[in-house]
NUMI-308962 format. One record per residue: z, y, x of N, C-alpha, C, O in turn; residue in one letter. Coordinates in pm, whole numbers, padded with zeros to 5 digits, always signed. Each point is the difference from the previous one (the first is absolute). Example, Ala and Ser with C-alpha at 12.3 -4.5 7.8 and 13.67 -1.06 7.14 Angstrom:
// NUMI-308962
+00780-00569+01319+00000+00119-00089+00000+00120+00090+00066-00002+00104A
-00138+00107-00139+00006+00119+00082+00073+00109-00077+00017+00111+00051S
***
This chain:
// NUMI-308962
+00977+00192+02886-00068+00009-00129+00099-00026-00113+00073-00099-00003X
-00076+00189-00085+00128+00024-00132-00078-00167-00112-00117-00031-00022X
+00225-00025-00014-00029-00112-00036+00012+00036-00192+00069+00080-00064X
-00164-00174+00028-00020+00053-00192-00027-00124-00038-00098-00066+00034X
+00207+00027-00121-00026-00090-00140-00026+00014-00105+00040+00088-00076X
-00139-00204+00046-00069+00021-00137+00019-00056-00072-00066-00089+00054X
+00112+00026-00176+00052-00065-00090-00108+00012-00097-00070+00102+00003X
+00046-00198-00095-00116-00029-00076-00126+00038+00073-00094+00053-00058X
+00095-00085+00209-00121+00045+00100-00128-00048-00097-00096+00075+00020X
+00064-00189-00131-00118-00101+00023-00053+00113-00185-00074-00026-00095X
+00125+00095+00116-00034+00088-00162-00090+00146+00053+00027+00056+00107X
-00101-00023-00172-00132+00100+00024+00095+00156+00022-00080+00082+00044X
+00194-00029-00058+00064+00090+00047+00039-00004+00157+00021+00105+00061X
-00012-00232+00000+00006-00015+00142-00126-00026+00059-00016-00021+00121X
-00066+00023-00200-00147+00003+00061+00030+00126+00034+00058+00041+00101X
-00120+00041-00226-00023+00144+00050+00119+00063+00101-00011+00092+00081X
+00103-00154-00107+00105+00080+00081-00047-00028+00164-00015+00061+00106X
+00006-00155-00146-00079-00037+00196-00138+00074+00048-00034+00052+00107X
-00019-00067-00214-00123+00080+00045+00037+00141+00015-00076+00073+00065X
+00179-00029-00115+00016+00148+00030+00045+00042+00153-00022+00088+00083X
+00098-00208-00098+00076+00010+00164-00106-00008+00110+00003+00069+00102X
-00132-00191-00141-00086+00023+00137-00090+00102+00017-00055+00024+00107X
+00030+00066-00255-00113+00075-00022+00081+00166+00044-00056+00107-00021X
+00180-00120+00077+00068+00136+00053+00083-00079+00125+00113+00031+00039X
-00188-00130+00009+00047-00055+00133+00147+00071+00033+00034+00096+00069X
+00030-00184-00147+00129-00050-00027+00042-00113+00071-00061-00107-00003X
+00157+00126+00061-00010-00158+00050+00186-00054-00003+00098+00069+00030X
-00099-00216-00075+00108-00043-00035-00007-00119+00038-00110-00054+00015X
+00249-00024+00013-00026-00169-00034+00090+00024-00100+00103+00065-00014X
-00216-00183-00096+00016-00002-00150+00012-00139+00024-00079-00069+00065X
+00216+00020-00137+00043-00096-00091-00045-00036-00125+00054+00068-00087X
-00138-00156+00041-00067+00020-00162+00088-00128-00050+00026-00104+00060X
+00000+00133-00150+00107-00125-00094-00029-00020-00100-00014+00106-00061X
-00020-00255-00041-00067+00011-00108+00024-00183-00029+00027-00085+00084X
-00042+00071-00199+00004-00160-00073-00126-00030+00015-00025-00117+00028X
-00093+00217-00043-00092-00037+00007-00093+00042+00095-00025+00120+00004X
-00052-00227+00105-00057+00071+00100-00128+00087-00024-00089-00015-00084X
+00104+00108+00180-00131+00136-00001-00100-00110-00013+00002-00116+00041X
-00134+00221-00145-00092-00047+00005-00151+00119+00076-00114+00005-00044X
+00180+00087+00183-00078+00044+00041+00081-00032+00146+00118-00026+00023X
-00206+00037+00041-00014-00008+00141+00084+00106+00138-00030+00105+00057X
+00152-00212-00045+00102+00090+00066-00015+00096+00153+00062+00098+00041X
-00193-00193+00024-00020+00043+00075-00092+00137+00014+00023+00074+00096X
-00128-00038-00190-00058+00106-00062+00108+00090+00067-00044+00067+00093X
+00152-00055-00117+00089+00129+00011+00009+00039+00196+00010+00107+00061X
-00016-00204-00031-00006-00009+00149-00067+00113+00106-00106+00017-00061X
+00099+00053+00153+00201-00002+00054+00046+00109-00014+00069+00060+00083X
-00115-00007-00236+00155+00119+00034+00083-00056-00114+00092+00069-00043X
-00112-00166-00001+00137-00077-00078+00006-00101+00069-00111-00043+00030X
+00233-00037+00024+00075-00121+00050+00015-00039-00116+00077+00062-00074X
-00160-00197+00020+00059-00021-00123+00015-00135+00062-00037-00048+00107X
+00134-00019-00259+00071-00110-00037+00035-00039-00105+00063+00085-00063X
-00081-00213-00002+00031-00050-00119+00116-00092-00036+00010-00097+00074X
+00069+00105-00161+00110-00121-00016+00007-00008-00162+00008+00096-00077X
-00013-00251+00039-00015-00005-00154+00108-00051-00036+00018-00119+00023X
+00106+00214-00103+00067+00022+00002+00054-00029-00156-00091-00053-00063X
+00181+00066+00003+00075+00013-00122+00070+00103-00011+00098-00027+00070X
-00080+00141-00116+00093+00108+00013+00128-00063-00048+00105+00040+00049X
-00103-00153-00156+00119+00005-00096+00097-00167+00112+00098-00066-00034X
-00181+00054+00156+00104-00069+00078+00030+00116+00111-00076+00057+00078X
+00228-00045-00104+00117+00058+00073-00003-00011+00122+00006+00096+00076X
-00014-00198-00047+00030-00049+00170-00162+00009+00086-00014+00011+00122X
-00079-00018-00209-00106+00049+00027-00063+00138+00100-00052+00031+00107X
+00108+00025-00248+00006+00119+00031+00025+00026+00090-00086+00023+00084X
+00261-00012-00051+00070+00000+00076-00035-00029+00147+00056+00065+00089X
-00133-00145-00064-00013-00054+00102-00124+00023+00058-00033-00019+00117X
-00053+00075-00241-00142+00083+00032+00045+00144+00066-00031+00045+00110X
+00110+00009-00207+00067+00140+00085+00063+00036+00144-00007+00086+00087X
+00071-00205-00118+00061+00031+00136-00049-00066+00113+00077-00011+00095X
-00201-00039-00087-00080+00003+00093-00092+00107+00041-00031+00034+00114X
-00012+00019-00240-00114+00119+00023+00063+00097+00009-00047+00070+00090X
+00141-00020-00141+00091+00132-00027-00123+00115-00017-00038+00072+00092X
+00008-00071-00168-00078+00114-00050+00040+00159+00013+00111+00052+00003X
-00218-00007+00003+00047+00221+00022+00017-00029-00137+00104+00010-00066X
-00234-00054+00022-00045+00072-00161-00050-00133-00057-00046-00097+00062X
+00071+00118-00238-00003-00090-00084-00119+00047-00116+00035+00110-00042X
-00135-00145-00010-00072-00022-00110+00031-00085-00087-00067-00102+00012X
+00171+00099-00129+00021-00097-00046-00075+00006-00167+00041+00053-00103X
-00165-00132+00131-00098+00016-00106+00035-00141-00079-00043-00009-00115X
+00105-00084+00160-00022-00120-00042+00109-00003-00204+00114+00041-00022X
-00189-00090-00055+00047+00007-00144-00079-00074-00085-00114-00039+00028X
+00179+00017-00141-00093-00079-00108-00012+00136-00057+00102+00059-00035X
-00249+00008+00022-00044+00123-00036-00060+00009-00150-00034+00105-00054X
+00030-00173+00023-00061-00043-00157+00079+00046-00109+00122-00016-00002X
-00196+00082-00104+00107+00041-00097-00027-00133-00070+00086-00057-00067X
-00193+00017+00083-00007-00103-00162+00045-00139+00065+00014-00093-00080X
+00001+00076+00170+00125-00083+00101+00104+00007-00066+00043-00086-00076X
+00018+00215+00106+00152-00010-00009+00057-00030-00166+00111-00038-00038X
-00263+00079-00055+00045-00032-00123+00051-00172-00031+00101-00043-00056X
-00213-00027+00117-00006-00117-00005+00108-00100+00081+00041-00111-00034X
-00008+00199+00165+00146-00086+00097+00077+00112+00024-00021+00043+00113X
+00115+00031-00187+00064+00088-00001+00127-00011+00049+00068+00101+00014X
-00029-00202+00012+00129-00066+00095-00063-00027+00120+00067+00027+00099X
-00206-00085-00075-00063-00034+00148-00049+00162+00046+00022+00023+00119X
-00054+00034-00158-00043+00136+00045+00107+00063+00024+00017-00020+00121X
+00081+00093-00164+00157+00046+00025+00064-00076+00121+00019+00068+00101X
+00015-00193-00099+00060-00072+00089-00128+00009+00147+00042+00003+00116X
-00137-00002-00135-00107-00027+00098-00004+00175+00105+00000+00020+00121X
-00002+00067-00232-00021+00131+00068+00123+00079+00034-00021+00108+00055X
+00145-00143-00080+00133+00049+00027+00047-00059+00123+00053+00069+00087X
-00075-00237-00074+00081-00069+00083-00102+00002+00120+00038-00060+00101X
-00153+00115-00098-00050-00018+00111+00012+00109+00080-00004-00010+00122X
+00021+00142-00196+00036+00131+00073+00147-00057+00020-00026-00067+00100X
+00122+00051-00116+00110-00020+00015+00040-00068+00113+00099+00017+00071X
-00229-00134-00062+00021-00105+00123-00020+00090+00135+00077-00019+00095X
-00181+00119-00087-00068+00078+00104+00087+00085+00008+00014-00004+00122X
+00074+00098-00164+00065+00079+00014+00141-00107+00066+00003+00011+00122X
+00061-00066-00152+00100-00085+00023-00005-00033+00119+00094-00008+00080X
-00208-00014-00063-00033-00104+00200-00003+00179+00053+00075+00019+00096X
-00115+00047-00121+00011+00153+00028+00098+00037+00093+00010+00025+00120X
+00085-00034-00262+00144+00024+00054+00101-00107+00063+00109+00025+00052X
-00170-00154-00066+00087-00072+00048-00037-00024+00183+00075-00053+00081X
-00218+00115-00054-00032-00010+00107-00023+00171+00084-00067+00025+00100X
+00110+00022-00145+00084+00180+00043-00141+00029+00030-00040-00003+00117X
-00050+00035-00228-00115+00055+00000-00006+00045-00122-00100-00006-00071X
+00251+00075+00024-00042+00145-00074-00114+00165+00014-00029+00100-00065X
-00002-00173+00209-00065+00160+00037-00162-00010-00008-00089+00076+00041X
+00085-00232-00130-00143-00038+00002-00034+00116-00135+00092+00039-00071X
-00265+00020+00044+00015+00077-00091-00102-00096-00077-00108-00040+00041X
+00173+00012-00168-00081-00090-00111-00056+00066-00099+00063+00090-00054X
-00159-00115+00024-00058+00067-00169+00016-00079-00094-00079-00093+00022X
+00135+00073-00117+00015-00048-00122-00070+00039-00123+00053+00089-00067X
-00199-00159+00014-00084+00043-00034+00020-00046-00220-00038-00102-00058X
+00077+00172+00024+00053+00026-00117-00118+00016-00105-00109-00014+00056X
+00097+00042-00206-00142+00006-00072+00063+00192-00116+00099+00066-00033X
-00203-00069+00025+00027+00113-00136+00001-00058-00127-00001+00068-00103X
+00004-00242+00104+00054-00010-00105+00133+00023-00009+00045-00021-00113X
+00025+00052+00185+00147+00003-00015+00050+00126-00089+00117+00026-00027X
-00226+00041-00012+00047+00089-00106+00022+00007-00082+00088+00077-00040X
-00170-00172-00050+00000-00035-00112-00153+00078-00069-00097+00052+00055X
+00135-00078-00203-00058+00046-00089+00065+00163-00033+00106+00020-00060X
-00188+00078+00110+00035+00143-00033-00036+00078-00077-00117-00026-00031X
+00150+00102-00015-00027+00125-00098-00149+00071+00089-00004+00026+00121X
-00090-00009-00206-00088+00125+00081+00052+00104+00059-00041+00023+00113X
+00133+00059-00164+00086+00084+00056+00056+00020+00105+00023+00107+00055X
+00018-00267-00006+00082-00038+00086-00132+00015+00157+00044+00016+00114X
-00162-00024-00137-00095+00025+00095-00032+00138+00081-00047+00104-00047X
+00077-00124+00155-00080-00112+00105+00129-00102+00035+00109+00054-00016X
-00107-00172+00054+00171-00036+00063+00015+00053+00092-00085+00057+00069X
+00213-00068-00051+00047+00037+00154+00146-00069+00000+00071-00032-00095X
-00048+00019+00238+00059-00091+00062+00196+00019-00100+00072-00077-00064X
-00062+00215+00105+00153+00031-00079+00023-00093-00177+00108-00036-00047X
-00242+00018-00016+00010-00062-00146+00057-00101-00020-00014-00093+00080X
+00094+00081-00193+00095-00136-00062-00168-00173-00014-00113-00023-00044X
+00227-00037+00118-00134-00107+00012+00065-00115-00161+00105-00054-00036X
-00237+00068-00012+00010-00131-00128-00062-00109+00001-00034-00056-00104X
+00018+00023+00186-00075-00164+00034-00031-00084-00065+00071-00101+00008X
-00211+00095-00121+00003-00057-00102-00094-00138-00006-00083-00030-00087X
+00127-00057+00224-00076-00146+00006+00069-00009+00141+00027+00089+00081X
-00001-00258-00075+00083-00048+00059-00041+00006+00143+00082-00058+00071X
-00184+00112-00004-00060+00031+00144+00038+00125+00040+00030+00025+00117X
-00028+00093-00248+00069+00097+00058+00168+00024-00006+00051+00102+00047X
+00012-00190-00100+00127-00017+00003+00036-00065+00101+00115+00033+00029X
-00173-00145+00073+00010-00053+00148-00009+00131+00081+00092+00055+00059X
-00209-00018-00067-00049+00100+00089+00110+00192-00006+00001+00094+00080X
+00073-00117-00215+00102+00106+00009+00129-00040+00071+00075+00087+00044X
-00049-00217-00032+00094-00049+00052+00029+00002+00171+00101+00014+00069X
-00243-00036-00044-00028-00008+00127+00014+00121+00097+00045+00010+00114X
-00116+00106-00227+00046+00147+00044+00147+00069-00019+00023+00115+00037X
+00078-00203-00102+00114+00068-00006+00050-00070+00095+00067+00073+00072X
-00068-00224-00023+00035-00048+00080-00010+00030+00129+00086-00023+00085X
-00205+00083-00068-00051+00075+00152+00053+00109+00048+00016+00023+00120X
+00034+00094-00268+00057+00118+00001+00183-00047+00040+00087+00071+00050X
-00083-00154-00077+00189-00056+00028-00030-00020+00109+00046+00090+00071X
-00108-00170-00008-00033-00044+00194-00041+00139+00027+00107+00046-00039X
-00158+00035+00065-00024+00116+00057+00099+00072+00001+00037+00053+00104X
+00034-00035-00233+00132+00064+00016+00120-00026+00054+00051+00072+00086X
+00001-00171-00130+00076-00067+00029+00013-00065+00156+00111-00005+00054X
-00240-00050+00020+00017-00046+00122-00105+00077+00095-00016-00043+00115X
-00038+00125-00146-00094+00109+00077-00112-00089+00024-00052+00008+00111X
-00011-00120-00223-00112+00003+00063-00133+00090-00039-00007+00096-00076X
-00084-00149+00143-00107+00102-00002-00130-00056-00101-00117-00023+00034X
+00171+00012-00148-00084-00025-00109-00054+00113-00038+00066+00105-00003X
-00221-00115-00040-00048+00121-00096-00098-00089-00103-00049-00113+00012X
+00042+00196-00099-00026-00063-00124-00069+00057-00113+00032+00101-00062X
-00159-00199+00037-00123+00034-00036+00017-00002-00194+00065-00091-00051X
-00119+00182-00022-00086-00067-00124-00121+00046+00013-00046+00114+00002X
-00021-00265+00009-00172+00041+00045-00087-00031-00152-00019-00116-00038X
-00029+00236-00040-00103-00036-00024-00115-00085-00079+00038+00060-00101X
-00097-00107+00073-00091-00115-00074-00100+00029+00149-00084+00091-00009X
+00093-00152+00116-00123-00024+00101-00106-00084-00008+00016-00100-00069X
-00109+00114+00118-00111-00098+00005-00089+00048+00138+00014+00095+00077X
-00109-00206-00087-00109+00016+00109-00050-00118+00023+00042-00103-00052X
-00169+00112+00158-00001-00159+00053+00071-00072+00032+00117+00037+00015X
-00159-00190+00014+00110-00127+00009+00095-00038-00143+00062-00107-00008X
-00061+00206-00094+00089-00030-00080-00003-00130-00069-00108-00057-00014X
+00234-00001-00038-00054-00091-00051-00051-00014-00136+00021+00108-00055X
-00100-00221-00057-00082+00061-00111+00101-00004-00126-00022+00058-00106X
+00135-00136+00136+00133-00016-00082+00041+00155-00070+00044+00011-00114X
-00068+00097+00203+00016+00134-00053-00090+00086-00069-00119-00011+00031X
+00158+00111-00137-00090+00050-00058-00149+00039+00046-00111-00034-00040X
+00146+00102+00118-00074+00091+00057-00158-00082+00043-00109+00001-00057X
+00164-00076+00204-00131-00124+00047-00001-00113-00108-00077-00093+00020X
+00153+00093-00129-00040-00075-00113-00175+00031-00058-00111-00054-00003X
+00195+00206-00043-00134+00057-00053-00124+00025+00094-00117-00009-00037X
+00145+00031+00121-00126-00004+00086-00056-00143+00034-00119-00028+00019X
+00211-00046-00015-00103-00157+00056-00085-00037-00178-00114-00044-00020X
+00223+00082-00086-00141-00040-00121-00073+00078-00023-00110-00039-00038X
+00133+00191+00050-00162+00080-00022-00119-00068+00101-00113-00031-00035X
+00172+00017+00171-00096-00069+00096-00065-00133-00055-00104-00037+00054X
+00154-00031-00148-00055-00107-00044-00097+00047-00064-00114-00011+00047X
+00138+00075-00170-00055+00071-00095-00161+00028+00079-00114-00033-00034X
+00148+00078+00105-00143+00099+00132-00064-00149+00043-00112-00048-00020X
+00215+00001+00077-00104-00134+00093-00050-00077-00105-00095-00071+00032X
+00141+00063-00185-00104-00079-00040-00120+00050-00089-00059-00055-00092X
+00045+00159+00141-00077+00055-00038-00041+00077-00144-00108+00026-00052X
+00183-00012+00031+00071+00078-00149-00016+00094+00024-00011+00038+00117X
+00001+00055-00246-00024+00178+00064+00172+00079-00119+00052+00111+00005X
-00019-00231-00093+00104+00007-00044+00096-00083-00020-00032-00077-00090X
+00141+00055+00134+00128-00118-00086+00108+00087-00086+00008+00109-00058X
+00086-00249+00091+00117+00024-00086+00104-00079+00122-00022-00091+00080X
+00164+00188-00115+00117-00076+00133+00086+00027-00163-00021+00054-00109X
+00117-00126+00176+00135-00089-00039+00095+00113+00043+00026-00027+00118X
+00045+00150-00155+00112+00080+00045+00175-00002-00072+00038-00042-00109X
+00016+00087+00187+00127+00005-00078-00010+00157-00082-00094+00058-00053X
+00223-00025+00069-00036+00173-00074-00051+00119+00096+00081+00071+00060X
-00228-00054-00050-00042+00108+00061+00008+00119-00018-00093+00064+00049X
+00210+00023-00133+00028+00087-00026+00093+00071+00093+00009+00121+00014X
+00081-00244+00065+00078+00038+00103-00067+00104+00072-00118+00029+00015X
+00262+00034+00038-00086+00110+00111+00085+00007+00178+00121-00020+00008X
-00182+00043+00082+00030-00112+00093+00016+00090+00130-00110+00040+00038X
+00209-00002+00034-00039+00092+00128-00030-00077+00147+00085-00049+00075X
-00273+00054-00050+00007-00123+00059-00055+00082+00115-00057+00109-00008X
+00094-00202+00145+00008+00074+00109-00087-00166+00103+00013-00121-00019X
-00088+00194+00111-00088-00094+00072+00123-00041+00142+00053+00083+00074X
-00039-00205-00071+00061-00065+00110-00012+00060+00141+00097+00000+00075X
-00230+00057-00033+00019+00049+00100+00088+00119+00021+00059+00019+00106X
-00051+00062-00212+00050+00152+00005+00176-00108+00027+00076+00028+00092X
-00053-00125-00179+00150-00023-00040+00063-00053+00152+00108+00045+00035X
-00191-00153+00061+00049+00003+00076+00001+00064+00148+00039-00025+00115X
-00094+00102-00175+00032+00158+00115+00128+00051-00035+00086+00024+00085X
-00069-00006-00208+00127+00009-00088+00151-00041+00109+00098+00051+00054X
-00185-00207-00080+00154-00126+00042-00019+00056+00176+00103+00022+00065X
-00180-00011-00029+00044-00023+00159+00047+00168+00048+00046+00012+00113X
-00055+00084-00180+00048+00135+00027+00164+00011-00034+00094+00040+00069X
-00099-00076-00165+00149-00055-00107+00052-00120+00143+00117+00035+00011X
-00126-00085+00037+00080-00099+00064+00043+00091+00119+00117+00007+00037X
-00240+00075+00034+00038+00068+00117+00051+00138-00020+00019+00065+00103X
+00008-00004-00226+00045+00151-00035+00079-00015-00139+00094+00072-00033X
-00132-00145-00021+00111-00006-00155+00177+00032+00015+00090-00023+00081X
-00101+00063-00163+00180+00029+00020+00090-00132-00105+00000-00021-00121X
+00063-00040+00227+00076-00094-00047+00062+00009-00089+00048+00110-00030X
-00021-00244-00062+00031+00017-00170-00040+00084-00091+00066+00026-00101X
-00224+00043+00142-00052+00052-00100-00113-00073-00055-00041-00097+00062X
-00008+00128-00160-00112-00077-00096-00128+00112-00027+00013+00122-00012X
-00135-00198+00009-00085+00163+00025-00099-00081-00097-00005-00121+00024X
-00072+00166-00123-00079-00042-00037-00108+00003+00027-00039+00103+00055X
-00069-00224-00085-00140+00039+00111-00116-00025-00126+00002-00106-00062X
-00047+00154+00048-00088+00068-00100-00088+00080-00022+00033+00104+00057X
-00166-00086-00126-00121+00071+00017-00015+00180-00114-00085+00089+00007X
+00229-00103-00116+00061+00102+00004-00159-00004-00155-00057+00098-00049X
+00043-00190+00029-00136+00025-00121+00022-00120-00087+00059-00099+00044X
-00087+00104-00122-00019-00104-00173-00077-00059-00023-00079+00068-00066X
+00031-00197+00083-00133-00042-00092-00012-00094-00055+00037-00097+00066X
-00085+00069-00193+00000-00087-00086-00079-00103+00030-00118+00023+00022X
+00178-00180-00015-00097-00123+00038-00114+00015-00066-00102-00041+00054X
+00095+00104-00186-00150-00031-00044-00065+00141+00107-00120+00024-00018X
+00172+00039+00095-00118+00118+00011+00021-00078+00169-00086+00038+00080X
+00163-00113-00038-00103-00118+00159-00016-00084-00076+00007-00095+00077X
-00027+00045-00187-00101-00078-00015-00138+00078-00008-00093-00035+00071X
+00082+00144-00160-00128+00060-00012-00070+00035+00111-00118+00031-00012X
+00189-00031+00153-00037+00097+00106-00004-00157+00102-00054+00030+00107X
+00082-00140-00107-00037-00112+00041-00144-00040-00041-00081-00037+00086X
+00049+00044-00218-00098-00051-00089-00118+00120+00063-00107-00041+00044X
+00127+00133-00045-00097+00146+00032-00052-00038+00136-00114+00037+00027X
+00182-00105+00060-00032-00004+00159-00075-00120+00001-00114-00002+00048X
+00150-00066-00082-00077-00188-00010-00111+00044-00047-00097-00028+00069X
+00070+00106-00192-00102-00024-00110+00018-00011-00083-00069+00079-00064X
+00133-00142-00003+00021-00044-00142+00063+00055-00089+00084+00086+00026X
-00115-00130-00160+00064+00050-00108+00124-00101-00051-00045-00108-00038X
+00197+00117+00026+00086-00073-00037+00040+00083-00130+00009+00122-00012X
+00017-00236-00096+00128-00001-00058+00118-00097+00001+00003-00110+00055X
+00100+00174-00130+00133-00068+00073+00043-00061-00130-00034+00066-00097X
+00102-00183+00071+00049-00059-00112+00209-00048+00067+00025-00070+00098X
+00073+00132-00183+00102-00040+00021+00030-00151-00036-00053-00065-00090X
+00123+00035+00154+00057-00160+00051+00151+00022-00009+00084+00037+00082X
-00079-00082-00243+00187-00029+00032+00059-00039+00120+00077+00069+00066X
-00108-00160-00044+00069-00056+00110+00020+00125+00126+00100+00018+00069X
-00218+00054-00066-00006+00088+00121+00152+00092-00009+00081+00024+00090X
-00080+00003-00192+00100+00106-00045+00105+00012+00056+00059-00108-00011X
+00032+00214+00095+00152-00075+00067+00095+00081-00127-00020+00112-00045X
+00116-00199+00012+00104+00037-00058+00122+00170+00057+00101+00001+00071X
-00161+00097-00128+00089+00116+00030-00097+00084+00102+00060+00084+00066X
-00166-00091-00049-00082+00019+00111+00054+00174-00009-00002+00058-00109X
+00041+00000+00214-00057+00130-00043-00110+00094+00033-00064+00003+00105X
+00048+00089-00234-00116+00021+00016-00063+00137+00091-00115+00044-00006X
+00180-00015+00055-00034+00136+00052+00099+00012+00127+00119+00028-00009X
-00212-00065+00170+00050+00041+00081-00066+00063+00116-00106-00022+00058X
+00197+00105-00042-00045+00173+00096+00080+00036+00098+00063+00100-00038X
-00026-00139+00173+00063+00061+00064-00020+00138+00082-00105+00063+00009X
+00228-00031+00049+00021+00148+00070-00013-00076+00190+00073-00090+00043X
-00181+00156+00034+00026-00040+00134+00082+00130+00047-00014+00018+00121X
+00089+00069-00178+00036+00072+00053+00086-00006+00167-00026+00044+00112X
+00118-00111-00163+00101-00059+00094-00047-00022+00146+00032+00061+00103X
-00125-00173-00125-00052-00073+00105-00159+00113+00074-00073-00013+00098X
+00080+00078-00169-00082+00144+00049+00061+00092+00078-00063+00035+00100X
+00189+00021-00122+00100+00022+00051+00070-00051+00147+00033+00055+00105X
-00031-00196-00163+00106-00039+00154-00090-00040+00103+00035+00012+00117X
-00149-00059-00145-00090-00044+00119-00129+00023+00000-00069-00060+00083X
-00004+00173-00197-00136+00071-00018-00104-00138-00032-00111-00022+00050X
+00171-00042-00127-00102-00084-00054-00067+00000-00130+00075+00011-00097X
-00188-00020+00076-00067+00003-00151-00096-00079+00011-00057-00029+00105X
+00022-00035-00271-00087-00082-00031-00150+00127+00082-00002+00122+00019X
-00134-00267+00017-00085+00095-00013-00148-00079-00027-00114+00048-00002X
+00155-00174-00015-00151-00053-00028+00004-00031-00157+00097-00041-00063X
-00225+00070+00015-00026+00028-00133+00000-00163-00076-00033-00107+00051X
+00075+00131-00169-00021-00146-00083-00141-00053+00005-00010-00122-00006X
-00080+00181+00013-00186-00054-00016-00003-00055+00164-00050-00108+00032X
+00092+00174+00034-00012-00054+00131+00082-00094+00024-00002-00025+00120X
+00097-00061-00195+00085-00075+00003-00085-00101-00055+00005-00105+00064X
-00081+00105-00160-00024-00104-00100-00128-00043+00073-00028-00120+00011X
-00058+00229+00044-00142-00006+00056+00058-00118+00129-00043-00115+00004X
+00134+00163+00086+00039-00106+00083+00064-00156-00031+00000-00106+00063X
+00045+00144-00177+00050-00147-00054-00133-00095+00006-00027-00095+00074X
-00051+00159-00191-00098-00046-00059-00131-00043+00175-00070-00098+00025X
+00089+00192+00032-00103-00025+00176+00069-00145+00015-00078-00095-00001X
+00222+00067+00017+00071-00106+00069-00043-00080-00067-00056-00088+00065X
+00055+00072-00197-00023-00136-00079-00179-00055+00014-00043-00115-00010X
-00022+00223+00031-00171-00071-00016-00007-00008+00125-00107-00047+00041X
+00193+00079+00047-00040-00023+00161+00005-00210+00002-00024-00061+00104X
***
């Protein structure tokens, strides 16, 4: 049985990623690695996943090290990151140092334990583009990256760093910009199940109208449902072409106020939205649209579950 590590295992992208694996009886022994332990039930996966847990630190070396070269992994998921933009505004030296040195640590025990031929995904953001011209739409992968907040300047680093190890020592990195994802399990820290856990308030208390607290809902957002993305990651690990970057994306635009309107439409209710300085991120940009061309191309993958059916399931998970 081909052995798979998971890094940031205890975060709602290794949920679904697991559930994908048992729901196409897949079968692996999975390594899950995380600071913080799962809060679903490891055995659930049982038995066409061998699973296992170790709570781990990415940013200890010898750790690592010594996690690797016991398990020696085929294949790597390396999801684990401080993912937050409005994080990195706030610890912009802890976010950089946190998401560089921990890919760095995993790749290192890699090579220092002659398991270059392991194939890793290195899961990257579309913020790394920056703030673009309309013109400049749809992205695609070949575009000059402008990284305009200190999460996507880690996260560009990480991808040039991956592209030097692939080249340079043949490993078998491939490399993601995924997206704005969501789905169930998420946590409420993010926009998205933000807005859905307060319209749900709004509903449960019986209101037929409120008011939420937003940053700038004018943004426009190419948002893609978690399940489609990690079908994405596990096709990309077993067919991706090394040291390439593929973007994973629903290839459509939509403005937070129009999922908010289409959150509010499904619950019931009538919302309006009031801006919150504070919400606001410094440089945000406003208009993002990617190209799945690429990744259509090398391994016939495309987005295919709809945003309403994304939100309708969010919204099922939370009143469950």
């Amino acid at each position: 049985m081909k052995r798979m590590l998971i890094t940031g295992f205890s975060g709602f992208v290794s949920r679904h990623f697991l559930n994908y694996l048992v729901e196409n009886n897949l079968s692996y022994e999975v390594l899950g690695v995380d600071v913080n332990l799962p809060k679903f039930a490891m055995e659930d996966y049982a038995p066409t996943l061998a699973m296992s847990f170790e709570q781990v630190n990415l940013l200890d070396k010898e750790a690592v090290e010594d996690m690797i070269a016991t398990f020696r992994p085929d294949y790597i998921l390396h999801l684990a990151s401080f993912s937050s933009v409005a994080y990195s505004w706030q610890h912009p030296a802890d976010c950089f140092m946190n998401n560089t040195s921990i890919f760095l640590n995993v790749t290192e025990a890699l090579r220092k334990h002659d398991l270059c031929d392991c194939r890793l995904l290195s899961v990257g953001s579309s913020e790394e583009y920056g703030d673009v011209k309309k013109e400049e739409l749809p992205l695609q992968e070949d575009m000059p990256l402008v990284p305009v907040n200190p999460y996507a300047v880690a996260r560009v680093s990480q991808e040039m760093m991956a592209k030097v190890l692939a080249d340079s020592f043949g490993m078998q990195i491939m490399l993601t910009r995924s997206f704005n994802h969501m789905g169930p399990f998420q946590d409420e820290r993010f926009v998205i199940p933000s807005f859905v856990r307060r319209i749900l308030d709004i509903a449960e208390s019986g209101a037929k109208s409120g008011e939420i607290e937003t940053g700038d809902t004018s943004i426009v957002r190419d948002f893609v449902d978690v399940r489609d993305v990690v079908r994405a990651y596990y096709r990309l690990l077993l067919d991706g072409k090394a040291g390439e970057v593929y973007n994973i994306c629903g290839e459509k635009g939509v403005s937070l106020a129009e999922v908010v309107d289409q959150i509010a439409d499904i619950v019931g209710v009538s919302v309006t939205t009031r801006v919150n300085p504070d919400f606001v991120r410094p440089g945000d940009n406003q208009v993002v649209i990617g190209s799945a061309e690429k990744i259509r191309q090398d391994i016939g993958w495309t987005a295919e579950i709809p945003l309403r059916q994304t939100l309708m399931d969010m919204i099922g998970h939370m009143c469950a």
